[in-house]
FIMARLUM-285423 format. One line per field, with one value per residue (C-alpha): residue in three letters; chain; x, y, z. Coordinates in nm, 4 decimals, decimal comma. Example, Ala and Ser with C-alpha at 12.3 -4.5 7.8 and 13.67 -1.06 7.14 Angstrom:
<rs>
res	ala:ser
chain	A:A
xx	1,2300:1,3670
yy	-0,4500:-0,1060
zz	0,7800:0,7140
</rs>
This chain:
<rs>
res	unk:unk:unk:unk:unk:unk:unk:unk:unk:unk:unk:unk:unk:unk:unk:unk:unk:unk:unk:unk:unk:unk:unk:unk:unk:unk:unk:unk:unk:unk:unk:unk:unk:unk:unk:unk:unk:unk:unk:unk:unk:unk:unk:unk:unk:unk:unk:unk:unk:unk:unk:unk:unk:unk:unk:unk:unk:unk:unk:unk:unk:unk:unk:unk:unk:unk:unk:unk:unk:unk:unk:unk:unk:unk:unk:unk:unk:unk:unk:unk:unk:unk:unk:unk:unk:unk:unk:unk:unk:unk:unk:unk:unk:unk:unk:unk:unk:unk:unk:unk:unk:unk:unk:unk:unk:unk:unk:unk:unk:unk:unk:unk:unk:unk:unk:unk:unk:unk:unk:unk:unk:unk:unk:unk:unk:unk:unk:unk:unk:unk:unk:unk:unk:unk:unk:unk:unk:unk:unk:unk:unk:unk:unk:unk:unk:unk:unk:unk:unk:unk:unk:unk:unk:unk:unk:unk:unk:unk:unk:unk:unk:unk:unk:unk:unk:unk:unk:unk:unk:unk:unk:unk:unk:unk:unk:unk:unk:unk:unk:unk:unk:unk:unk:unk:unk:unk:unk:unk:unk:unk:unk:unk:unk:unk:unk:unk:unk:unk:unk:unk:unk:unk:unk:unk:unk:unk:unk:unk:unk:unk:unk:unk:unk:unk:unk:unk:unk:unk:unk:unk:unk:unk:unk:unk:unk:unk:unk:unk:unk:unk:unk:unk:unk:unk:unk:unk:unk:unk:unk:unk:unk:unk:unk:unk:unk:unk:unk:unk:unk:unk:unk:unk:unk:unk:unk:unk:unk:unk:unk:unk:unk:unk:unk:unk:unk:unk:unk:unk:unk:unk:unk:unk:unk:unk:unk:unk:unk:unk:unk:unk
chain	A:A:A:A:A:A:A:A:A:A:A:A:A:A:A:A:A:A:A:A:A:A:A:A:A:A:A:A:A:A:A:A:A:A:A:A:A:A:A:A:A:A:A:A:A:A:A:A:A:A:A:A:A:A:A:A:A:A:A:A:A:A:A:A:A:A:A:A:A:A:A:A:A:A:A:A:A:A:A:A:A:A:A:A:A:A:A:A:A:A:A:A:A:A:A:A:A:A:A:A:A:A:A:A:A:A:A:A:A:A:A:A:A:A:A:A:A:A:A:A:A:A:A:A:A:A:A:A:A:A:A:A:A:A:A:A:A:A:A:A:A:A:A:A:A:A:A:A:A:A:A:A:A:A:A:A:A:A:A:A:A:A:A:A:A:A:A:A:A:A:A:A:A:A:A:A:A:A:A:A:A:A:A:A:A:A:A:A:A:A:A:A:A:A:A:A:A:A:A:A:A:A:A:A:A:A:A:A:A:A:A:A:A:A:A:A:A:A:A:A:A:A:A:A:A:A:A:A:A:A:A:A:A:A:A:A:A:A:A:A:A:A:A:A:A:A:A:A:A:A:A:A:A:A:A:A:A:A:A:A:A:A:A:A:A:A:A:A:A:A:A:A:A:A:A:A:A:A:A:A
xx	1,6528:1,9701:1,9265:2,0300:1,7307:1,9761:1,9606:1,6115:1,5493:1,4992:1,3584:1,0662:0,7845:0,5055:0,1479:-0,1299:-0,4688:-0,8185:-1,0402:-1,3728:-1,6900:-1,7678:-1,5332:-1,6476:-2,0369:-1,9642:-1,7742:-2,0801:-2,2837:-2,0129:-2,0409:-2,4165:-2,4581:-2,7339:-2,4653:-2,6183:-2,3789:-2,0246:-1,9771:-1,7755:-1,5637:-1,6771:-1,4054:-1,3102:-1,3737:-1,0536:-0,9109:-1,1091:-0,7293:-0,7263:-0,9806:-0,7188:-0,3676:-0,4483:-0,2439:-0,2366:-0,0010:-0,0538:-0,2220:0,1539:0,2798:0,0518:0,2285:0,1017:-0,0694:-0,2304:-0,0171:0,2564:0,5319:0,8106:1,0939:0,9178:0,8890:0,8918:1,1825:1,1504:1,1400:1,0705:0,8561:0,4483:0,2609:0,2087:-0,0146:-0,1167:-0,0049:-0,0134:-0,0397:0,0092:-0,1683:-0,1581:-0,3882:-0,3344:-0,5978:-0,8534:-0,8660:-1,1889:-1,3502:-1,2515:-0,9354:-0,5665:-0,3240:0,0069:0,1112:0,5104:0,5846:0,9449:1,0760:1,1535:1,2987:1,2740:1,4085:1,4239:1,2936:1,2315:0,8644:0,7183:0,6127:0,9555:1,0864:0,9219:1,0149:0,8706:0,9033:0,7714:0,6244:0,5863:0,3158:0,2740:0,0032:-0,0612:-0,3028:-0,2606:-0,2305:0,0804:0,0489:-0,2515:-0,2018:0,1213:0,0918:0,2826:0,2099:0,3698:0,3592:0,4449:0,5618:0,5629:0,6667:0,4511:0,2291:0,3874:0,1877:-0,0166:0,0568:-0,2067:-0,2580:-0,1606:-0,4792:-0,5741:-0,5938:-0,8800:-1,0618:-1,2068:-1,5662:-1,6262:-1,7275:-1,9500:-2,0340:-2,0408:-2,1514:-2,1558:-2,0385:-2,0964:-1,8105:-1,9942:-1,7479:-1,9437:-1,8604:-1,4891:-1,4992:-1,6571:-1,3659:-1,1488:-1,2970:-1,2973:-0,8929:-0,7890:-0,6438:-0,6261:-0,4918:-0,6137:-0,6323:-0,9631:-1,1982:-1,0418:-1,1257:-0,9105:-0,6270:-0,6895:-0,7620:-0,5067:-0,2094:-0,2089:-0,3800:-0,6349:-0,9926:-1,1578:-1,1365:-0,9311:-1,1194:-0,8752:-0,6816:-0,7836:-1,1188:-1,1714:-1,0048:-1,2191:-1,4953:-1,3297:-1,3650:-1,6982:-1,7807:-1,6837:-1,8012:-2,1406:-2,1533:-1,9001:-2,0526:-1,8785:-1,5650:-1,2118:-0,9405:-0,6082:-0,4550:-0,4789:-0,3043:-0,4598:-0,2263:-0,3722:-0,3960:-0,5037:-0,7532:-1,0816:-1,2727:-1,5299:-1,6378:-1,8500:-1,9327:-1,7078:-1,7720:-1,6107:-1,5857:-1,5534:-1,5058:-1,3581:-1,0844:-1,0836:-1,1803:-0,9664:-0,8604:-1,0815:-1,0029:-1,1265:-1,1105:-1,2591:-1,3467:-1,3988:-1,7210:-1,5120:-1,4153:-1,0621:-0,8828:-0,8663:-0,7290:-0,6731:-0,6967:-0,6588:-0,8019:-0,6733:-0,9328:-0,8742
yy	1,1490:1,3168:1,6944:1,9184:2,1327:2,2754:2,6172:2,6487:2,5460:2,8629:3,0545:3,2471:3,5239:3,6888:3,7880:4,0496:4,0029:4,0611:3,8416:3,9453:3,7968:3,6882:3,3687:3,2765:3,3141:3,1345:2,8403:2,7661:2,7314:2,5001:2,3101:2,2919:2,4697:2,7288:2,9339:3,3121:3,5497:3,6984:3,9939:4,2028:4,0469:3,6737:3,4337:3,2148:2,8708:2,6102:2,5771:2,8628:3,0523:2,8617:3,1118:3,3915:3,4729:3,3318:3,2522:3,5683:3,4684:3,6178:3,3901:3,4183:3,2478:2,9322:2,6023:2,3088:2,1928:2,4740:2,5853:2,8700:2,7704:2,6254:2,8826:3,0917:3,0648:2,6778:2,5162:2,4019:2,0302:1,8184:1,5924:1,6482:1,5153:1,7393:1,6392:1,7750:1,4702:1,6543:1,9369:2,0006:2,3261:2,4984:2,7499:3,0178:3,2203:3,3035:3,4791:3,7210:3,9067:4,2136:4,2316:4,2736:3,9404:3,8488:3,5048:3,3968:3,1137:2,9350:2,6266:2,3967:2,0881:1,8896:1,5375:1,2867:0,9597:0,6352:0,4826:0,1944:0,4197:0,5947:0,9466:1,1358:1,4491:1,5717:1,9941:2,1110:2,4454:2,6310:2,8952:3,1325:3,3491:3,6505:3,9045:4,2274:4,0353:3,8354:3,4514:3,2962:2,9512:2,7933:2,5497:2,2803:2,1604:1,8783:1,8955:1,5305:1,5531:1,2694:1,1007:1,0478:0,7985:0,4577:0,2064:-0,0020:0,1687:0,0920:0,2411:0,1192:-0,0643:0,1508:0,0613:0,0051:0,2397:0,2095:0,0910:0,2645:0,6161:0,8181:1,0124:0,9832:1,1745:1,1140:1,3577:1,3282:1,5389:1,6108:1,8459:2,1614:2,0973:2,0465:2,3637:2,6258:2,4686:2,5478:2,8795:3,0331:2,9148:3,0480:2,6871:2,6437:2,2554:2,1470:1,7719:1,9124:2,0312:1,9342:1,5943:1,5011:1,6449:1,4431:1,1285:1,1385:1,2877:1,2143:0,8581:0,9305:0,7912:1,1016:1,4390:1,4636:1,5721:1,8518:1,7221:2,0585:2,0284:1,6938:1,8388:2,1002:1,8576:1,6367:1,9475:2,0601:1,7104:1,7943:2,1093:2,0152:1,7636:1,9349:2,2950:2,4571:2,2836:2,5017:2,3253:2,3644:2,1560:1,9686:1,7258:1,5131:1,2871:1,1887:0,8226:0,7546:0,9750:1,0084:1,0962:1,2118:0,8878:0,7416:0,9074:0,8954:0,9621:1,1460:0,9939:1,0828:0,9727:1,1075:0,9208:1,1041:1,4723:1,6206:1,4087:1,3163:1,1094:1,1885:1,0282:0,9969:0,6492:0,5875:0,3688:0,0474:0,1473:0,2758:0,5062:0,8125:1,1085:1,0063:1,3034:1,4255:1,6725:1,8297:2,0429:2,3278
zz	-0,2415:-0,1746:-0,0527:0,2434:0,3304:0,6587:0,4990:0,5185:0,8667:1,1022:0,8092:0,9462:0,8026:1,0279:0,8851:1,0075:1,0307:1,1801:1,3150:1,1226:1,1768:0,7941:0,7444:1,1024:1,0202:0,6771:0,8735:1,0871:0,7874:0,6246:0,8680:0,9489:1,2347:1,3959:1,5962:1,6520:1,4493:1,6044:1,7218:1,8468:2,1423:2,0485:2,1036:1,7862:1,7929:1,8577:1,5213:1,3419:1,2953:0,9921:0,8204:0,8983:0,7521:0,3820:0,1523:-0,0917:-0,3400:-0,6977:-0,9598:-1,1314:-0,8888:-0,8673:-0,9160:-1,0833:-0,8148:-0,7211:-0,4273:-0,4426:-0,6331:-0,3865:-0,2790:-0,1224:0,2707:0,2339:0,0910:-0,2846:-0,2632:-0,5933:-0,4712:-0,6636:-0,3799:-0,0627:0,2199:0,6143:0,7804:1,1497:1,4010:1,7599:1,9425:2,2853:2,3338:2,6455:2,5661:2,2549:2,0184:1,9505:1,7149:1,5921:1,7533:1,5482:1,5218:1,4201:1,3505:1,3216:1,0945:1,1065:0,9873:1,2566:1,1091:0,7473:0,7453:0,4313:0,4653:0,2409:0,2668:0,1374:-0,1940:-0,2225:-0,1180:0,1773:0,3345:0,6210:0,7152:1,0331:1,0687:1,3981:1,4049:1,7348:1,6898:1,9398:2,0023:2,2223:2,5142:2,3808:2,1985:2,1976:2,0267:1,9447:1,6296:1,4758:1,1391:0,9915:0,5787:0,4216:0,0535:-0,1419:-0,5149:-0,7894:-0,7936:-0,9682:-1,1938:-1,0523:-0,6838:-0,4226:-0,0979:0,2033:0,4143:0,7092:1,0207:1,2019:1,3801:1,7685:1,8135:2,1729:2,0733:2,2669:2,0246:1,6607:1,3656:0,9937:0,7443:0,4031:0,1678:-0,1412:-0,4018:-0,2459:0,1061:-0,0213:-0,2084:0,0291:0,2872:-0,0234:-0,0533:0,3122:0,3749:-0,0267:-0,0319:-0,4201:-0,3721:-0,6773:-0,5082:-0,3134:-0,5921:-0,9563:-0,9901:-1,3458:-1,1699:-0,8785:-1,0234:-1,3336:-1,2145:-0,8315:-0,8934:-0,5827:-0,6334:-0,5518:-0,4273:-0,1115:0,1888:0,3628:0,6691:0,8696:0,8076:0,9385:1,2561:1,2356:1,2290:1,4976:1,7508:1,6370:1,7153:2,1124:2,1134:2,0505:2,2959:2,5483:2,5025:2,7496:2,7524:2,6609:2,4952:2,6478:2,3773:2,0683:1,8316:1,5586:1,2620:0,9711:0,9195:0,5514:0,3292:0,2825:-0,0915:-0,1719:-0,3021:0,0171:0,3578:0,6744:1,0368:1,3655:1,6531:2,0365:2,3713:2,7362:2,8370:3,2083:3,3097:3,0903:2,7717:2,4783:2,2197:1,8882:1,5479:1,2319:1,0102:0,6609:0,5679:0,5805:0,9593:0,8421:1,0918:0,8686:1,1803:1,5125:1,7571:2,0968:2,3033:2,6490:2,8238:3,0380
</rs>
């Protein structure tokens, strides 16, 4: 696919918010937990950002997919297929309850490849969000898009996942797990809770289980067996998808005093994310 997307690199828009103890309370119970409820002066969880800054776009505006329509912020690419493949964080300091923030978004790079399926193009998004203090967590998210699917088109075998965890838990994604995930982050990807749409024009099995919330679920995973341990850093990159079709797992084990390396398996024993964790 022939394109320069040179224009749109550097393109940047900030967002206000609060950090309000609702989404945060309705997280925990998401995602099974018997945390007491925020208040006031809480810190928020690694990763919990995600429940702030949403993605208020008018009903007008939704594409086909479900997302915004493309030329807005992000550049308009024509490929159908968009995916999280990736992210990056530092985190200086946290972020806590009830207390103003401000994240900056800009475009950092796009680059056109050709895969084993056809077109890709990868955009990378830098997010700095700050409190009071000054920036908090720095963020880069890597968005894959990709062609439709072809006939006959088969995914690509994933590779297999470690067998040394330390610690290991098994999710289960049923479609209501998928949609209150949907429903906290105002993500209206229609690949996460509209299964025709899934199945007959994307060509996946099942519902897609969100890339950020199997991170999410990758550092829950530490935090409850690391309880008092503070990220100083994160990255994760997604591997192959999981459905909603059969359970998966997250994985974990400390590679010294300070690393961790998480991960998450399909039921085969497919790497699905591959993560690591920096402590502080």
């Amino acid at each position: 696919m022939e394109a320069n997307w040179n224009d749109w690199i550097g393109r940047s828009e900030t967002r206000t918010d609060r950090v309000t103890a609702t989404p945060i309370a309705a997280l925990a119970a998401t995602l099974d937990r018997d945390d007491v409820p925020p208040a006031d002066g809480d810190p928020l969880p690694p990763l919990w950002h995600w429940l702030y800054f949403l993605p208020l776009y008018r009903q007008s505006d939704v594409g086909p997919d479900g997302h915004a329509r493309r030329g807005g912020f992000l550049p308009p690419i024509p490929l159908p297929r968009r995916m999280w493949a990736g992210s990056r964080f530092t985190f200086a300091a946290p972020l806590r309850v009830g207390e103003a923030i401000t994240r900056e978004s800009r475009i950092v790079d796009i680059r056109a490849k050709e895969g084993r399926s056809g077109a890709l193009v990868f955009v990378v998004v830098r997010h700095q969000v700050a409190n009071a203090r000054g920036v908090a967590i720095v963020e880069e998210h890597d968005i894959v898009y990709r062609g439709a699917p072809q006939p006959g088109e088969r995914a690509s075998d994933a590779p297999r996942a470690p067998t040394d965890a330390t610690w290991s838990r098994e999710i289960h994604p049923d479609p209501v797990l998928l949609f209150r995930y949907s429903a906290l982050t105002f993500n209206g990807h229609r690949i996460h809770y509209d299964r025709t749409y899934v199945t007959e024009t994307e060509g996946y099995p099942g519902l897609v289980v969100h890339g950020p919330l199997i991170a999410t679920l990758l550092v829950d995973l530490l935090r409850r067996h690391r309880p008092d341990a503070r990220l100083a850093a994160f990255a994760f990159r997604a591997a192959s998808a999981l459905y909603d079709i059969a359970s998966f797992s997250v994985h974990g084990r400390a590679i010294d005093e300070r690393s961790v390396r998480l991960w998450a398996a399909s039921a085969a024993g497919g790497l699905a994310m591959d993560a690591t964790a920096t402590l502080a």
